[in-house]
C-alpha positions as CSV (number, residue, x, y, z in Angstrom):
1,X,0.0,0.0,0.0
2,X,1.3,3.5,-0.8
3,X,0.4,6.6,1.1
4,X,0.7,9.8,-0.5
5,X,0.2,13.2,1.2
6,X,-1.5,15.9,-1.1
7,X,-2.4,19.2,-0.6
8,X,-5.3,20.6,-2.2
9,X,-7.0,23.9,-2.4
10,X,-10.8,23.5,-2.8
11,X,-13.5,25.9,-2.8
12,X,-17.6,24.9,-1.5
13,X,-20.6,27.1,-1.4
14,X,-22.2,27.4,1.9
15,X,-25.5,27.1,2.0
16,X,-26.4,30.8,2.2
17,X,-24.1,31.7,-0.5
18,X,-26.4,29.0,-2.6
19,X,-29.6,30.8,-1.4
20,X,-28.3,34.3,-2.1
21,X,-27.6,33.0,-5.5
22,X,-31.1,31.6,-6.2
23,X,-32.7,34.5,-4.6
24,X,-30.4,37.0,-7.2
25,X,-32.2,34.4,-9.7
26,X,-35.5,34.8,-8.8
27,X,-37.7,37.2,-10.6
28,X,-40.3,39.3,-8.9
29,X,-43.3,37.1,-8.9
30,X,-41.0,33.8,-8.1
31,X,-39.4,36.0,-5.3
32,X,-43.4,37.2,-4.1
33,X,-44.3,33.7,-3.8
34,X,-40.9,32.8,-1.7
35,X,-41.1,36.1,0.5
36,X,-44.8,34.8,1.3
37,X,-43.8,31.1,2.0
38,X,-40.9,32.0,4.3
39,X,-43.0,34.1,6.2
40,X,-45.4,31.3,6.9
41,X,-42.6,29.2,8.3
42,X,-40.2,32.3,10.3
43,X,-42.8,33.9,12.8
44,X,-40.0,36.7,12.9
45,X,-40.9,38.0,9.5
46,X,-43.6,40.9,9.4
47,X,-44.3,41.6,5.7
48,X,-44.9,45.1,4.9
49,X,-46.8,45.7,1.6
50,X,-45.4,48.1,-0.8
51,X,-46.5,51.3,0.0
52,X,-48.8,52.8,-2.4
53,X,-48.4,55.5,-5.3
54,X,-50.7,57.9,-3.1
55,X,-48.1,57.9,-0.1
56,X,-45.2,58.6,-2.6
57,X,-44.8,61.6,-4.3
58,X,-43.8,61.7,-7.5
59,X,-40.3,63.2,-8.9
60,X,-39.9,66.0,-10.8
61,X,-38.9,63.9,-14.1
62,X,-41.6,61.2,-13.6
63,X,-43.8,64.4,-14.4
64,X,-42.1,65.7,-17.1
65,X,-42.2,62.0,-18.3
66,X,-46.1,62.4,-18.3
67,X,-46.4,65.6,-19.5
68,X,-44.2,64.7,-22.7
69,X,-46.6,61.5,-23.0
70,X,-49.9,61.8,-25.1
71,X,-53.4,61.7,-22.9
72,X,-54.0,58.6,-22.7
73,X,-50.8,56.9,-21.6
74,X,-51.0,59.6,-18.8
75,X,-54.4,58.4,-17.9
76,X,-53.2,55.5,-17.2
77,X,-50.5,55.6,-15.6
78,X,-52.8,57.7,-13.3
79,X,-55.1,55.1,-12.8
80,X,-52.2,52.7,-11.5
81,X,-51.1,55.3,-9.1
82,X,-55.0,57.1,-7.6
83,X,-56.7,53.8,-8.0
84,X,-56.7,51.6,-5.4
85,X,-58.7,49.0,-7.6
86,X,-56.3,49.2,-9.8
87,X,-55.3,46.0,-11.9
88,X,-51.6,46.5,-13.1
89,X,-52.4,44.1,-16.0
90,X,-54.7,46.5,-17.4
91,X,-52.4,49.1,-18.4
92,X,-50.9,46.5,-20.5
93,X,-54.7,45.7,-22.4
94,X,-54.3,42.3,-20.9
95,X,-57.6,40.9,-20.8
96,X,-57.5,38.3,-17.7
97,X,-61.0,37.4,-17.9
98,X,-61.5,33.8,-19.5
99,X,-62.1,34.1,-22.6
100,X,-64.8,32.1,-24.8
101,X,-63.6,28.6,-25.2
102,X,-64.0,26.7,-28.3
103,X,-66.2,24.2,-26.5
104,X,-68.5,26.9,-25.2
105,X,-68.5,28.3,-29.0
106,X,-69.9,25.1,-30.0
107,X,-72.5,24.2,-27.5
108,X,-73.6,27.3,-27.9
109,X,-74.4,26.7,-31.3
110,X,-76.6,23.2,-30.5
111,X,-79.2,25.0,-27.8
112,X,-81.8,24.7,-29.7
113,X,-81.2,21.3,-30.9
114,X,-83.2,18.4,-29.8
115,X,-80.9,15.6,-28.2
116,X,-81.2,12.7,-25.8
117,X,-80.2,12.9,-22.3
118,X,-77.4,10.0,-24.1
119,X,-76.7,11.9,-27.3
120,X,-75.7,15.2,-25.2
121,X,-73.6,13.1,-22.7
122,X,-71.8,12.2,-25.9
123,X,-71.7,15.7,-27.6
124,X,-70.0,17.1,-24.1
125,X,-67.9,14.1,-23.8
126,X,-66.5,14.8,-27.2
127,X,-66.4,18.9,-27.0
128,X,-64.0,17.9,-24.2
129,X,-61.9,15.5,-25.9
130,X,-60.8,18.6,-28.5
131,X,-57.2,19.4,-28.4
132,X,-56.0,23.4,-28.6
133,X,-56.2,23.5,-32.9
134,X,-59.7,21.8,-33.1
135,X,-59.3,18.3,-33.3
136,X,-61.2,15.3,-31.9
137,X,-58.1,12.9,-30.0
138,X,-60.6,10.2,-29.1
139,X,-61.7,7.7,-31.7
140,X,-65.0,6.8,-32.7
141,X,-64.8,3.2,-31.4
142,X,-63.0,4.5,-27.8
143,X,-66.4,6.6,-27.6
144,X,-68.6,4.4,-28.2
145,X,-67.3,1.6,-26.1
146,X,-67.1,4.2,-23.2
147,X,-70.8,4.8,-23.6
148,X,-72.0,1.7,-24.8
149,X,-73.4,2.3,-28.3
150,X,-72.5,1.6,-31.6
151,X,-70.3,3.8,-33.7
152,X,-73.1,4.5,-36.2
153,X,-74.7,7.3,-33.7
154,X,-71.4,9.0,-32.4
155,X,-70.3,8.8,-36.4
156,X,-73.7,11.0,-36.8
157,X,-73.1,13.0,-33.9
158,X,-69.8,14.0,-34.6
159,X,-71.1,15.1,-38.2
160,X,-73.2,17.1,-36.6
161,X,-70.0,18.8,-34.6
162,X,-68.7,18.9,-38.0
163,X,-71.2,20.8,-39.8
164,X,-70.9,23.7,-37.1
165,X,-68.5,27.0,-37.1
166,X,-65.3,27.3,-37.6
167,X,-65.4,25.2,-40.7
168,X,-62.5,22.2,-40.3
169,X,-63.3,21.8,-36.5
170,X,-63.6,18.2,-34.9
171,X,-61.9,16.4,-37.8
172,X,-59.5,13.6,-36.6
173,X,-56.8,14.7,-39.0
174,X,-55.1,17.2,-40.7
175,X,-56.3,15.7,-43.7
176,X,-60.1,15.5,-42.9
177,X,-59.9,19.2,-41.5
178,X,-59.0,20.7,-45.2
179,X,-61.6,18.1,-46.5
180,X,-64.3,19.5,-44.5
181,X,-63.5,23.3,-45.2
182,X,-63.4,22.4,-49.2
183,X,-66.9,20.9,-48.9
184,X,-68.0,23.6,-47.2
185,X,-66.8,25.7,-49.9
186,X,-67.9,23.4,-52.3
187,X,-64.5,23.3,-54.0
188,X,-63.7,19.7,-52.6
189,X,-62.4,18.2,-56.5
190,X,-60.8,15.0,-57.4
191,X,-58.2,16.8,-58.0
192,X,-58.0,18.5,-54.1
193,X,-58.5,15.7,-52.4
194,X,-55.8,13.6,-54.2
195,X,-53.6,16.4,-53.2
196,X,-54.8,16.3,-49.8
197,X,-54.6,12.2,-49.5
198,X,-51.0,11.7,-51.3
199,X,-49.1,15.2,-52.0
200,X,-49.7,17.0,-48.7
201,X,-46.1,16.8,-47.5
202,X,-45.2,17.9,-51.0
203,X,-47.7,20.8,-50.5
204,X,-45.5,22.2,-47.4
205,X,-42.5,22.0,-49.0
206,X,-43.5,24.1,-51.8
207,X,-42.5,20.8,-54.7
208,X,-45.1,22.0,-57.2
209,X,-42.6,20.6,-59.9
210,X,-42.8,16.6,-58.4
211,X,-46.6,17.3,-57.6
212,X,-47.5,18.2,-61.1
213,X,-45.6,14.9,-62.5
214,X,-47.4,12.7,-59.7
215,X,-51.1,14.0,-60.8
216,X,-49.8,14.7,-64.8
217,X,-50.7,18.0,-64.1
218,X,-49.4,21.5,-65.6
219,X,-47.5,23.3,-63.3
220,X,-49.3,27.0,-63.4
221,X,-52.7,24.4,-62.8
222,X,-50.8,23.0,-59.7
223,X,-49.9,25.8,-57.8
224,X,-53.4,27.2,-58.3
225,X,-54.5,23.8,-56.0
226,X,-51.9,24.1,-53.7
227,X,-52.5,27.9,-52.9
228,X,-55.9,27.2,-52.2
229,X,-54.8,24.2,-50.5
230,X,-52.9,27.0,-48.5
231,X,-55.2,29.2,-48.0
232,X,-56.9,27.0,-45.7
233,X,-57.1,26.8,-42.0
234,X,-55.2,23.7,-41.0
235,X,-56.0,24.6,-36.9
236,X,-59.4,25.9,-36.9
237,X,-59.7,26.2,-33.1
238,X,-56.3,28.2,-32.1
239,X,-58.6,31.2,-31.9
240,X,-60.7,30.4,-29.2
241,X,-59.2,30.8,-25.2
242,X,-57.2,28.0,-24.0
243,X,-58.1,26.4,-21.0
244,X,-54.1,26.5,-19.7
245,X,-53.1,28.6,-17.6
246,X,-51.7,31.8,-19.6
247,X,-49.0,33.5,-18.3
248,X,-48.7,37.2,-18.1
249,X,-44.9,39.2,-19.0
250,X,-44.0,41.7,-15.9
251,X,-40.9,43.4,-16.3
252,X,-38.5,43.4,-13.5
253,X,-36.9,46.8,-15.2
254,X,-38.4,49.7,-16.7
255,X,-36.0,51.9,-18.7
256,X,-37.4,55.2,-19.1
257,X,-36.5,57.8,-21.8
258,X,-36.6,61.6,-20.9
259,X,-35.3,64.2,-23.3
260,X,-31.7,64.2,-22.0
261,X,-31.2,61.2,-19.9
262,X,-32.7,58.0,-19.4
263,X,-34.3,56.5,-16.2
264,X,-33.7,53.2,-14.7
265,X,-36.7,52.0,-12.4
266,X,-36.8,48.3,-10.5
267,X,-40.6,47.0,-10.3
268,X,-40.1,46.6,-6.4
269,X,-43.6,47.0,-6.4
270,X,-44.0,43.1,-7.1
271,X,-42.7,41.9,-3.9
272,X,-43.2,42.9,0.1
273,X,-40.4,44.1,2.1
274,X,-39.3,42.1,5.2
275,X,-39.3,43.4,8.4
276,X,-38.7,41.8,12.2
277,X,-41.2,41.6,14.7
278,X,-40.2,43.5,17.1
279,X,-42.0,41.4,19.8
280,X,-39.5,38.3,18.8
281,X,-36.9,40.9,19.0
282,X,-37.4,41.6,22.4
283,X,-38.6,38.3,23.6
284,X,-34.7,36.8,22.2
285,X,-32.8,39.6,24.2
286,X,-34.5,37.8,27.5
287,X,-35.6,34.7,26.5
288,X,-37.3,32.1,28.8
289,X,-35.3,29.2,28.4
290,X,-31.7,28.3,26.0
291,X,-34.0,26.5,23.7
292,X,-36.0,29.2,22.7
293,X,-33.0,31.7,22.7
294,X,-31.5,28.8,20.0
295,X,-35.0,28.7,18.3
296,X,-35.1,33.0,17.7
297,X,-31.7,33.5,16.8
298,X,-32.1,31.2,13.9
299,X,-35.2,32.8,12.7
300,X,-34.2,36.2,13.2
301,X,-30.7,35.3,11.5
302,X,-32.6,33.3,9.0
303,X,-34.6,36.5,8.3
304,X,-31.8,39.1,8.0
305,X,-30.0,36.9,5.9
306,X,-33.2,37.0,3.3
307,X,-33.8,40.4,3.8
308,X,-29.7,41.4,2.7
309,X,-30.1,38.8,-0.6
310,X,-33.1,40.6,-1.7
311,X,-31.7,43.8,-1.5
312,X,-28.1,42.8,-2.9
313,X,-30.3,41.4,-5.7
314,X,-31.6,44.8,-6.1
315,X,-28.7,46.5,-6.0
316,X,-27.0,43.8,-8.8
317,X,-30.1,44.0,-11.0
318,X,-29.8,48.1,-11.2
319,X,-25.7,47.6,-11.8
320,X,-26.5,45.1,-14.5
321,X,-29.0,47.3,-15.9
322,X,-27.5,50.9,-15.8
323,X,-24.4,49.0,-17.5
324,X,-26.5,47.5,-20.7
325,X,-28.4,51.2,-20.8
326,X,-24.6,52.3,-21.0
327,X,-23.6,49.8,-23.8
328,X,-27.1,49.8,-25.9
329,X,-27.5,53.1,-25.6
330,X,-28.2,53.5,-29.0
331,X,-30.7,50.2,-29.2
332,X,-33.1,52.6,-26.5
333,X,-32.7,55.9,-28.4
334,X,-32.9,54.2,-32.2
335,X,-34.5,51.2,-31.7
336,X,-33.7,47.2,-32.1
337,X,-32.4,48.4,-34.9
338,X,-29.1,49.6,-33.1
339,X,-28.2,46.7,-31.4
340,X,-24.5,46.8,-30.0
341,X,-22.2,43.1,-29.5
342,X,-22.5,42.5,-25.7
343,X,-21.2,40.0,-23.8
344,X,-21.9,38.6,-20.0
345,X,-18.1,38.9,-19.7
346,X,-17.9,42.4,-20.9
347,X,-20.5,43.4,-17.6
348,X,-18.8,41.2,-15.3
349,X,-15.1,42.8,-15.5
350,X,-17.0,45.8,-16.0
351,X,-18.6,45.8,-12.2
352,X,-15.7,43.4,-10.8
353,X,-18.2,40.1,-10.4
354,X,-18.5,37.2,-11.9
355,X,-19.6,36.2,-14.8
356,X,-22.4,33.7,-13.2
357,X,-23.3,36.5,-11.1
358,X,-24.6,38.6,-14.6
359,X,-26.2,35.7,-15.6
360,X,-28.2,34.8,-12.6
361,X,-29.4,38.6,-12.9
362,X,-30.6,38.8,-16.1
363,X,-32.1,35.4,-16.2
364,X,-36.0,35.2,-16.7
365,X,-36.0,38.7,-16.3
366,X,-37.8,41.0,-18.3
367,X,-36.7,44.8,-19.5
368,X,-39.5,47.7,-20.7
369,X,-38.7,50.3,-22.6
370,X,-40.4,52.7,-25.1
371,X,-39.4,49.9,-27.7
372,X,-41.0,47.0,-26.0
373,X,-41.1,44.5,-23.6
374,X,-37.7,42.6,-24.2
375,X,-35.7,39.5,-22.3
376,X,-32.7,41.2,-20.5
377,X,-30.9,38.1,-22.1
378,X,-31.6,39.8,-25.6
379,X,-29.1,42.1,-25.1
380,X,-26.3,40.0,-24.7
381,X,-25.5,39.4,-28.5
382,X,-21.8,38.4,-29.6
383,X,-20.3,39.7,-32.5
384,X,-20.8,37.3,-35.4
385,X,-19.0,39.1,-37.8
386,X,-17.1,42.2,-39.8
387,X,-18.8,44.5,-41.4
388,X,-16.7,47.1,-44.1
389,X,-13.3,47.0,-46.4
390,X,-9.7,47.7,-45.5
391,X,-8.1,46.2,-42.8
392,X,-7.8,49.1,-40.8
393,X,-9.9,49.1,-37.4
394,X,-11.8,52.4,-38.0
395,X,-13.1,50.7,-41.5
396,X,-14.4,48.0,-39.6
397,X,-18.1,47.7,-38.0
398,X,-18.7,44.2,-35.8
399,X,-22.4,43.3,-36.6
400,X,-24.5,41.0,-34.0
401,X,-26.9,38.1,-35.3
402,X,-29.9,40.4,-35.2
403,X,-28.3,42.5,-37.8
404,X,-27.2,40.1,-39.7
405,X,-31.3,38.5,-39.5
406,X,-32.4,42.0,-40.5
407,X,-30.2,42.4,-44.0
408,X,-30.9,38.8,-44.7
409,X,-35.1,39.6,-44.2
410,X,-34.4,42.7,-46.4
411,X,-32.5,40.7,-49.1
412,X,-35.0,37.9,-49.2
413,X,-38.1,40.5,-49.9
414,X,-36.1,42.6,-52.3
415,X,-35.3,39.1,-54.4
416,X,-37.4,38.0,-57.7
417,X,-39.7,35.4,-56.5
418,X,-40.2,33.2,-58.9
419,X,-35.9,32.7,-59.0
420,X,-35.6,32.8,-55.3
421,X,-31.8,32.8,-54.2
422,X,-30.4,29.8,-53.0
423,X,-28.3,30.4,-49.4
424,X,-25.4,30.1,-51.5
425,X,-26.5,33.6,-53.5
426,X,-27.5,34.5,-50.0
427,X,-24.1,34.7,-48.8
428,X,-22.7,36.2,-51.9
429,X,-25.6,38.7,-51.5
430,X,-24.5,39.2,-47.4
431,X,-20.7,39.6,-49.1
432,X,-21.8,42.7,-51.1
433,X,-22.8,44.2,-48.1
434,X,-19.6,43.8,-46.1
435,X,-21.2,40.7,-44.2
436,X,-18.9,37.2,-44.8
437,X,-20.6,34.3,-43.1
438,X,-20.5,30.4,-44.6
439,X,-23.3,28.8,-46.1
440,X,-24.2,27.1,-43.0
441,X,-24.5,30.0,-41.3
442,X,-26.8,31.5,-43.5
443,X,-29.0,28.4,-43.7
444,X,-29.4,28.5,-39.5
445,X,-29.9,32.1,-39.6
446,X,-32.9,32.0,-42.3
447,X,-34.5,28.9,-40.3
448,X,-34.1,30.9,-37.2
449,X,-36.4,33.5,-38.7
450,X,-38.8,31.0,-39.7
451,X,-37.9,31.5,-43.7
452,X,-38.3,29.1,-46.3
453,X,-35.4,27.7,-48.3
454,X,-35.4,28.5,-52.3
455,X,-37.9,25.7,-53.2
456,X,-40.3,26.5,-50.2
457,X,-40.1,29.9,-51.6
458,X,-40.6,30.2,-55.1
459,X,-43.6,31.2,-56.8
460,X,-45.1,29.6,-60.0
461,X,-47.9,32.1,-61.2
């Protein structure tokens, strides 16, 4: 056996270093709910509501702000800070009421239809059994067997669905959806529905050339099928209110724009301050017994622990923030537009932390501005490439991905569309510009943005 001695120089997070962390991670409404919860278990915690607009006065440049803002921004922002009613969601014209569901849409359309105690049973059963786009997931048989009948009266039944508005809902498949918005039309052609039985994959992918030799067809007499073929609705129920649970954007940073200067605020407003009871206080300075002395001086260091995290995460997320106002200054005055090459790096030697540390703050997060609503993440964009001639610095420009999205969008509606350019004339076209990216590159970009490939993009009439 050999023994060896070894020094070693190792480095562990404590457990509050680990909670300070996830707290700096937390966004408002995550850190709300954990404020609340730890209060519930720490009887030391007194949570003081935010106070309201009423009780603060507002600055000199919050009113200039609203003076410089048209009547009815200003009215609402009033609103949020007399009304004590006041929904915050509403000055985003968020509606939070549920809306009308697709199944109610329905229903509402058999009231006056005569069905059996058994036949409506089966009607709701199958109004539920509709997924988000419109379609029926249960089969025929599995219904029928769970109500014991034959298929013969939930076939006619869910004809009946069928026939009702918006044209293509209940069908089983993607198929039988167009089918039944054709007939409705009645367009629904041999022709059609050959298209719609063998060539719908063909269809997607724009392959009016292979289509036309499957059917013997013309081309020109193709692509007239297939653009009506796309002209339908292939999820007829995707505008109707889901039954999930929608979630609503709240900005942790609002970014304000006066006429000389910009304004960093931090929605604080989100989440309660924590304050000590000051009964627990005094009740730890003479305490009854060692246990109990034990028992307080955990909570209350449990507490002040929480209430330092929260507002270190405060002061991190305004650092973090007043540094990407300082690099994207141009991004808030111009627009997306304007978007500078950032990195987390850049931020972190910038403020002396580390790199983590920027990344926690920014994560989940959300940024307003006069622009939009906008992940902090989104700023954070690397240089891709070099944009100008010469090799000297000042003739060179560094250009981030979004710019490079943006001349690709502008080349791709400029081009002749029935000789759409392949990503090979892309990046020749990108070249001319003073932007040299591969092929590759090119191709992810243009699939990032959701844009067809040359094929998928030309037109035949």
């Amino acid at each position: 056996m050999d023994l060896k001695l070894q020094v070693k120089q190792t480095q562990t997070l404590s457990q509050r270093m680990i909670q300070s962390a996830e707290i700096l991670q937390m966004t408002s409404q995550e850190l709300n709910t954990y404020i609340n919860e730890l209060a519930l278990e720490n009887p030391v915690i007194d949570i003081v509501e935010p106070p309201t607009a009423e009780e603060q006065r507002e600055s000199i440049e919050q009113q200039e702000w609203l003076n410089s803002f048209n009547e009815e921004n200003y009215y609402l922002y009033q609103r949020q800070n007399n009304d004590d009613d006041y929904d915050f969601k509403s000055s985003w014209n968020i509606n939070t009421d549920d809306g009308e569901t697709l199944q109610d849409y329905l229903w509402s359309q058999l009231i006056t239809e005569n069905f059996t105690d058994q036949e409506t049973e089966i009607i709701k059963f199958m109004l539920e059994c509709l997924d988000n786009k419109g379609y029926l997931e249960e089969s025929i048989e599995t219904i029928a067997s769970y109500f014991g009948t034959d298929t013969e009266l939930v076939e006619d039944l869910l004809s009946d669905l069928q026939a009702l508005d918006p044209s293509g809902v209940c069908a089983r498949t993607l198929e039988e959806c167009l089918k039944l918005q054709l007939e409705r039309r009645n367009m629904l052609t041999p022709v059609l529905e050959s298209i719609i039985d063998n060539c719908l994959e063909m269809v997607a992918k724009n392959q009016i050339p292979a289509i036309a030799r499957k059917l013997r067809l013309s081309p020109t007499e193709t692509a007239g099928y297939c653009q009506i073929i796309k002209s339908l609705n292939p999820k007829p129920g995707v505008s109707f209110s889901s039954r999930d649970q929608l979630r609503y954007i709240i900005p942790d940073v609002t970014i304000v724009k006066f006429k000389d200067h910009f304004d960093i605020l931090l929605n604080e407003s989100m989440y309660p301050t924590i304050e000590l009871n000051s009964y627990y206080r005094q009740m730890n300075q003479n305490p009854e017994s060692s246990e109990l002395k034990e028992y307080l001086g955990n909570k209350i260091r449990q507490a002040e622990w929480v209430k330092q995290c929260v507002t270190q995460r405060g002061k991190t997320l305004m650092q973090v923030s007043r540094a990407i106002l300082e690099h994207q200054e141009e991004f808030f005055t111009f627009g997306p537009a304007h978007l500078n090459p950032l990195r987390l790096a850049d931020i972190a030697q910038e403020l002396d932390i580390h790199e983590s540390t920027v990344s926690r703050a920014v994560s989940k997060k959300y940024l307003q501005c006069s622009w939009g609503v906008y992940p902090m993440n989104f700023f954070f964009s690397r240089s891709v490439a070099v944009q100008g001639s010469g090799s000297s610095e000042n003739g060179a420009q560094s250009v981030t991905a979004a710019d490079i999205k943006r001349v690709l969008r502008e080349i791709i509606e400029e081009e002749n569309k029935k000789k759409p350019y392949s990503d090979r004339l892309l990046g020749e076209k990108l070249a001319e510009r003073g932007i040299s990216i591969s092929r590759r590159t090119v191709a992810k970009y243009r699939e990032e943005e959701g844009i067809a490939d040359a094929s998928g993009r030309k037109e035949y009439v």
